[in-house]
N, C-alpha and C positions, 0 to 999 in steps of 0.2 A: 122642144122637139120640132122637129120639121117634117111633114108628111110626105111621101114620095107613093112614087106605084112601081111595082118591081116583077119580072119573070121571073121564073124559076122551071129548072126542068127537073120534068116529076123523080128523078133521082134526087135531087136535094130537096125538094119540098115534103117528102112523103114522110122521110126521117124526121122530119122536122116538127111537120104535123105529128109523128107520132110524140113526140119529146114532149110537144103541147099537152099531148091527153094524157103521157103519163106524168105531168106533171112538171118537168124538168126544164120549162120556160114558161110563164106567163099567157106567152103568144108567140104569134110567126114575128111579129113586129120587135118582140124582146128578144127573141133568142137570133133573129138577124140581127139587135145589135149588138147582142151581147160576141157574135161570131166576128162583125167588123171591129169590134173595141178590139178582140184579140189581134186579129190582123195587124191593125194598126200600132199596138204596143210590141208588135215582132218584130216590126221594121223599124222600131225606133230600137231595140233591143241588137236587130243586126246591124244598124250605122254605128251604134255605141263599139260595137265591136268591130267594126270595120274599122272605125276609127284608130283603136286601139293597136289592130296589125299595121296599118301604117303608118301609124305613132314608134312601133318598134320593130317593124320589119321582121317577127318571128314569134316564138313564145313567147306567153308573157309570163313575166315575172312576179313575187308575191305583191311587191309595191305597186306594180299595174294592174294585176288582180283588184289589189281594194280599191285602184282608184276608179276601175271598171264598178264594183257595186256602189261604189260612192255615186259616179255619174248615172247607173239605173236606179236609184235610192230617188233621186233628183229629178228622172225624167215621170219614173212611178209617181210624184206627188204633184204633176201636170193635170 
């Protein structure tokens, strides 16, 4: 883990702090990173599919389909 120091405005901290007390994160430090892990698994999630549309220029197909979870299957064990 790498320590940082971070703002936050009291709209997102409060929630936050509260998620802490009822339980629902460890800390402000977990549940921020549990919030950046998500981030950053969505945009590896939208390139997969970005890819995909301009791999096929439209719908995709069932064989593009699985090879789309095949490639999230892949990036998930990152």
């Amino acid at each position: 883990m790498t320590k940082v120091t971070v703002s936050l405005d009291p709209v997102v901290v409060d929630p936050v702090r509260q998620d802490v007390a009822e339980g629902k994160a460890t800390s402000v430090s977990a549940w921020l990173n549990d919030a950046g892990r998500t981030r950053v698994e969505g945009e590896d999630l939208a390139l997969v599919l970005a890819e995909l549309f301009d791999d096929t220029g439209g719908p995709l197909s069932e064989q593009e389909l699985v090879q789309g979870r095949q490639r999230l299957a892949l990036a998930e064990q990152r």
